[in-house]
C-alpha positions in Angstrom: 113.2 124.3 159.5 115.8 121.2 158.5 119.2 121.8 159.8 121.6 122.2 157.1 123.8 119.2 156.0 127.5 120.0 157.6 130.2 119.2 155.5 133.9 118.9 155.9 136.2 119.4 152.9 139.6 117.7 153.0 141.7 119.0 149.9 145.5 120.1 149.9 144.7 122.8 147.9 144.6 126.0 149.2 142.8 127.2 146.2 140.2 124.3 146.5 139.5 124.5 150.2 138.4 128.3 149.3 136.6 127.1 146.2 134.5 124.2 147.3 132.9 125.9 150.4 132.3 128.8 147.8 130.1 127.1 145.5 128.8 125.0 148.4 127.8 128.0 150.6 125.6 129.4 147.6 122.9 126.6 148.8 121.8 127.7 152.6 120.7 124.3 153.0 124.8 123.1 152.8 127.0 124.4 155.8 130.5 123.9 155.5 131.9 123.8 159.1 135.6 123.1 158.2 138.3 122.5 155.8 141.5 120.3 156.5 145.2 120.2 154.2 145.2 116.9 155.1 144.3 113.6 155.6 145.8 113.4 159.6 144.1 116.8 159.9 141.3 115.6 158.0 140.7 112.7 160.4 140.7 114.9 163.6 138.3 117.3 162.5 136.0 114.7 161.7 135.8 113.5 165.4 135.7 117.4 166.3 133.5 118.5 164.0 131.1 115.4 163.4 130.2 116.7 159.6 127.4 114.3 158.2 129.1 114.3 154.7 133.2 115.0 153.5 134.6 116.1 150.7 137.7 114.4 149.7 140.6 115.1 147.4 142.4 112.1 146.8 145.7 113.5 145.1 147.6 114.6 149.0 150.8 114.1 150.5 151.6 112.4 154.0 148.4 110.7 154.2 146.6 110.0 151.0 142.7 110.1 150.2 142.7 106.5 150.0 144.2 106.0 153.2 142.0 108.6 154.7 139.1 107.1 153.3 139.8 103.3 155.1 140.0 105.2 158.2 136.8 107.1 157.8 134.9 104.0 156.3 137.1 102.2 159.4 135.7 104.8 162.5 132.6 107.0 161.7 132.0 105.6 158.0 131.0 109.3 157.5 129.5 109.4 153.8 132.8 110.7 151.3 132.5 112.3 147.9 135.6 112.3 146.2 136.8 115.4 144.0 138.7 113.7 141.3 140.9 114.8 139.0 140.0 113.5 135.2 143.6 112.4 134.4 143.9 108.5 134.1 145.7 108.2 137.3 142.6 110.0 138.4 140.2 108.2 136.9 141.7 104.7 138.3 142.1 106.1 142.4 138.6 106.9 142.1 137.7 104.1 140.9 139.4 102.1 143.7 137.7 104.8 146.5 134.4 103.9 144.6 135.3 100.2 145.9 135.9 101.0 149.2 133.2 102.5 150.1 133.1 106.1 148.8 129.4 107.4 148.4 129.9 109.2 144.6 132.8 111.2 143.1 132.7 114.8 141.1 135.4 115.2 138.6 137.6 118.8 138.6 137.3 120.5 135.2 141.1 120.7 133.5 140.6 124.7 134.3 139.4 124.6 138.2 139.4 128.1 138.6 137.4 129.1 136.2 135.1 126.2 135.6 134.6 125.2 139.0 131.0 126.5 139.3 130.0 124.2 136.3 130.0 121.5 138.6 128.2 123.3 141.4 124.6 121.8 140.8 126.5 118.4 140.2 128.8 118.1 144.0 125.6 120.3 146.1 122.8 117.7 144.9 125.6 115.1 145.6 126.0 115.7 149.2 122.0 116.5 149.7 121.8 112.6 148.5 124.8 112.0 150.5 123.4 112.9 153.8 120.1 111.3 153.3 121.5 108.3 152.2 121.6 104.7 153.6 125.3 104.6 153.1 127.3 102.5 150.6 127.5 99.0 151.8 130.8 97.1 150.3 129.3 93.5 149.2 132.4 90.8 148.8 133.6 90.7 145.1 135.7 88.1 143.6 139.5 88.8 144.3 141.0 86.9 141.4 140.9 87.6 137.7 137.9 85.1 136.3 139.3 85.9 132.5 139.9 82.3 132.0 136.5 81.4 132.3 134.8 83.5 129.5 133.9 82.2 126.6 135.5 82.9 123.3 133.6 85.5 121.4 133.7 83.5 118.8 131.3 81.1 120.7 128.8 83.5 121.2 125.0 82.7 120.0 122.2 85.2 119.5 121.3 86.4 123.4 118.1 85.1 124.6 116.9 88.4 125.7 118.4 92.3 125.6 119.0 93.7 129.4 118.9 97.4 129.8 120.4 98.8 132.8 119.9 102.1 134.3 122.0 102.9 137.4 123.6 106.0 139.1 124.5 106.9 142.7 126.0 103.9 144.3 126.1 102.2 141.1 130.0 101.2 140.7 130.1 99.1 143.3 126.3 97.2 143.0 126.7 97.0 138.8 130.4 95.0 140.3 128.6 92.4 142.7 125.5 91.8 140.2 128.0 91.6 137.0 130.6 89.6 139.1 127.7 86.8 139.8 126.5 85.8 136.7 128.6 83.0 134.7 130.2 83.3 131.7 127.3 81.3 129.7 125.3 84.1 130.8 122.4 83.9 127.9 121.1 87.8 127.8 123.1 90.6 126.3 123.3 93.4 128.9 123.8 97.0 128.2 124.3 99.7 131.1 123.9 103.4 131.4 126.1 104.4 134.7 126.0 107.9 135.4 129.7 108.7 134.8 131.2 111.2 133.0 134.2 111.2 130.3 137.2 109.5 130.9 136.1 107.1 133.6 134.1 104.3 131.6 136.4 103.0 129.9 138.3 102.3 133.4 135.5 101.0 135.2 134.7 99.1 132.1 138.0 97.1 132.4 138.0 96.8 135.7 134.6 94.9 135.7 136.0 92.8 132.9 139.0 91.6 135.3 136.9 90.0 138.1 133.6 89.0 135.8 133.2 85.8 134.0 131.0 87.7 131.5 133.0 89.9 129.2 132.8 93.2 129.6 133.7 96.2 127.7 133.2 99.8 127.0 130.6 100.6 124.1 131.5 101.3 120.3 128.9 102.4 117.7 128.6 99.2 115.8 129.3 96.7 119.1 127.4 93.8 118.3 124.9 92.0 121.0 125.8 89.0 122.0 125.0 86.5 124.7 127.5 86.8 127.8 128.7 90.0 127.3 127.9 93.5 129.0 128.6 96.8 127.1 129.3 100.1 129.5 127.8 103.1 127.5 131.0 105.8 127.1 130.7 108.6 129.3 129.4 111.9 127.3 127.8 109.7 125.1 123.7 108.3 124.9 123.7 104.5 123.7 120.7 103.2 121.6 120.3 99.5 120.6 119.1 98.4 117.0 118.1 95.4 115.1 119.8 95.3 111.9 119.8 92.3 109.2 123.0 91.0 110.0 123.2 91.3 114.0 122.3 93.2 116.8 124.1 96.4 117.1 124.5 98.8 120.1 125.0 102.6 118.5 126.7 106.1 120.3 125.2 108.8 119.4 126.0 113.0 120.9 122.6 114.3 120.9 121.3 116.3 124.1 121.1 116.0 127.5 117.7 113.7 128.6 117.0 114.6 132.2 119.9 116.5 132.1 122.5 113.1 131.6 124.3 112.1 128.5 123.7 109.1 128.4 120.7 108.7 129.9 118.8 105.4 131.1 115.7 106.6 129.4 117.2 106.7 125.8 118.6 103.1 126.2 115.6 101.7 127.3 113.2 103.5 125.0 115.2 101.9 121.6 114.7 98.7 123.8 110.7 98.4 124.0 111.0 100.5 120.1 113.3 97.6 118.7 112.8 94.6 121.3 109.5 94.3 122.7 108.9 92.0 124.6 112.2 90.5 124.5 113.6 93.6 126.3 114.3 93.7 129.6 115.0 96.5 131.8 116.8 97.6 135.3 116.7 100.5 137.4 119.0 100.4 139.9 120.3 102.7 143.2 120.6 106.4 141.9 119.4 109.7 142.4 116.7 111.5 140.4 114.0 110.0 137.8 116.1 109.2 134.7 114.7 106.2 133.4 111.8 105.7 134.9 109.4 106.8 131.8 111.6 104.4 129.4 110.8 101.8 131.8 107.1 102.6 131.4 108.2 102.1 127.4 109.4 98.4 128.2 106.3 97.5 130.1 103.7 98.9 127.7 106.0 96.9 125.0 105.8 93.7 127.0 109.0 93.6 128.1 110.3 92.9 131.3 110.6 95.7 134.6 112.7 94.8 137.6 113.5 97.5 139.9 115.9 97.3 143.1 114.5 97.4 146.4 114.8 100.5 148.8 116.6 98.6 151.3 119.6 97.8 148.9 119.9 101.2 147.4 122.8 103.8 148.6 119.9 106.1 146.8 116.7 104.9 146.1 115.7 108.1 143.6 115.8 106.4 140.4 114.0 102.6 141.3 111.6 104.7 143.1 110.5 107.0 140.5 109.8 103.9 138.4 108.0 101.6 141.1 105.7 105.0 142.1 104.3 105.1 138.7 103.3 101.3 138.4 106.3 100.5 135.9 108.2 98.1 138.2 106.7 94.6 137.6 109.0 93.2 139.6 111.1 95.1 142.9 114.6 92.8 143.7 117.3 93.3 146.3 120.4 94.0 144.8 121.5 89.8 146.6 119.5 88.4 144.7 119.2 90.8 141.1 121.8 88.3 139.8 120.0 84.9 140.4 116.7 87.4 139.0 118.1 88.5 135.5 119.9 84.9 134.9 116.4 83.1 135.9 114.5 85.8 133.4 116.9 85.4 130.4 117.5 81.3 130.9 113.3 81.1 130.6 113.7 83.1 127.1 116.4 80.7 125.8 113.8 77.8 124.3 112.2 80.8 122.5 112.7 83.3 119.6 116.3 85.7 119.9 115.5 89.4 120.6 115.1 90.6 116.9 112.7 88.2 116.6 111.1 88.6 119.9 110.6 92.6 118.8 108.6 91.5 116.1 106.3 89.2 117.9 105.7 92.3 120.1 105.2 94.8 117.1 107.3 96.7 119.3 107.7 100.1 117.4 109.1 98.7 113.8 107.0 99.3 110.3 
């Protein structure tokens, strides 16, 4: 029988360090073997207790999460999920943890006492992935703003090609280095499903768009496609892309769960083989679970474009996996070189037909 996964949870909250180990305690493959007020104490039970994941409130006095979490990432580089809270100052430390090398984050529900348990499933499958996980590897990003280098939207042509992207566990950080690399000129329009929820996107959103020659922004119903630019679906929210007369549209919409996410990877790329064919391209990258992988199987059979990241460069191979398993990958990338990949794929497009046209061609779906 598999040892349980020992966890530490580091929280100043009296009522949280009796919550968490609650809901955690209901799965007896989880152990909790400690709790800490703080990050000092945090630190020295780590080196006495030696858990294998931590959870990690970031809100503390004397010490703060973020300061905690350089010396973990510093001395035992122990995997950390953050417990966030989902106000804005919340939304932005987390963000920053993200960068520094935090595994994943769960976000507190605005009543924690009575709506803790919602997000039981959520923070147990979390650490499972956590302690199985290759770790989060922090790749080099740009340190200066690159605004100056977009170009204008006003510039923009039709995109050479639509590119789908699909990412989850570990995804902040690798979605940062792959957008980061790709120049402003970039000819695909790229739109992402990250696994986030609420309140975080539109952050992490602007925060890409600081350090990315690319534009980037968080998704509207109605945001058109255009070449260089990368729209971050809302989270809460499934994103669909359309062909319409007068432009390329990306459109929100609130219906359920797939796989259990809103959004979910499969609905994005699904409207991409329906209304793109074979000028659709999609990505699966690091993640946990299968989301995506039968929407991928939609862009293949419509001629598109498959690329899935490579097991060695995932925090959590789940997602890519799921895809290459059932033959849907054409093409398996590290996340180095997914940048040089999708600029290669969309630059060989450029000389032909725009994406509406390109969904035609393919007959992909549209009567």
């Amino acid at each position: 029988m598999t040892a349980p996964v020992r966890v530490l949870v580091v929280d100043d909250s009296a009522l949280m360090r009796k919550l968490i180990p609650q809901i955690l305690q209901t799965d007896s493959s989880i152990q909790v073997v400690g709790t800490a007020m703080d990050g000092n104490f945090g630190l020295r039970k780590i080196e006495e207790l030696r858990p294998q994941v931590v959870t990690l409130d970031l809100e503390m006095p004397g010490m703060n999460g973020i300061d905690t979490l350089k010396e973990i990432m510093r001395r035992s580089r122990v995997p950390v999920i953050v417990v966030s809270s989902h106000s804005t100052e919340g939304a932005s430390v987390t963000l920053k943890a993200l960068g520094l090398g935090a595994f994943d984050f769960v976000a507190k529900p605005h009543d924690v006492s009575a709506r803790m348990p919602e997000i039981a499933s959520e923070l147990i499958a979390k650490i499972k992935a956590a302690a199985q996980s290759r770790g989060v590897k922090v790749q080099p990003i740009p340190g200066v703003s690159r605004r100056a280098e977009k170009v204008s939207t006003d510039a923009k042509k039709q995109p050479s090609r639509v590119v789908a992207i699909g990412v989850s566990t570990g995804g902040p950080h690798a979605l940062q280095f792959v957008l980061s690399q790709l120049p402003a000129d970039f000819p695909g329009t790229i739109v992402v499903v990250q696994h986030m929820p609420e309140g975080f996107t539109e952050m992490f959103a602007r925060r890409l768009d600081e350090i990315c020659a690319i534009a980037v922004k968080e998704a509207q119903s109605g945001d058109l496609l255009l070449a260089g630019r990368a729209l971050i679906c809302p989270g809460s929210r499934h994103i669909k892309v359309k062909r319409l007369p007068l432009g390329d549209v990306a459109v929100l919409t609130d219906e359920p769960r797939v796989n259990g996410h809103r959004p979910s990877v499969d609905v994005l790329f699904k409207t991409a083989a329906e209304e793109f064919g074979a000028n659709s391209l999609a990505v699966l990258m690091t993640g946990m679970g299968e989301d995506g992988a039968q929407g991928m199987g939609a862009v293949k059979a419509a001629g598109g474009m498959t690329i899935a990241q490579s097991e060695d460069s995932c925090v959590v191979f789940g997602m890519p996996k799921a895809a290459i398993e059932r033959g849907f990958a054409v093409r398996v990338v590290g996340l180095d070189a997914l940048a040089n990949t999708l600029q290669a794929q969309c630059m060989s497009d450029r000389a032909t037909a725009g994406p509406g046209d390109g969904g035609k061609a393919a007959g992909a779906g549209r009567t």
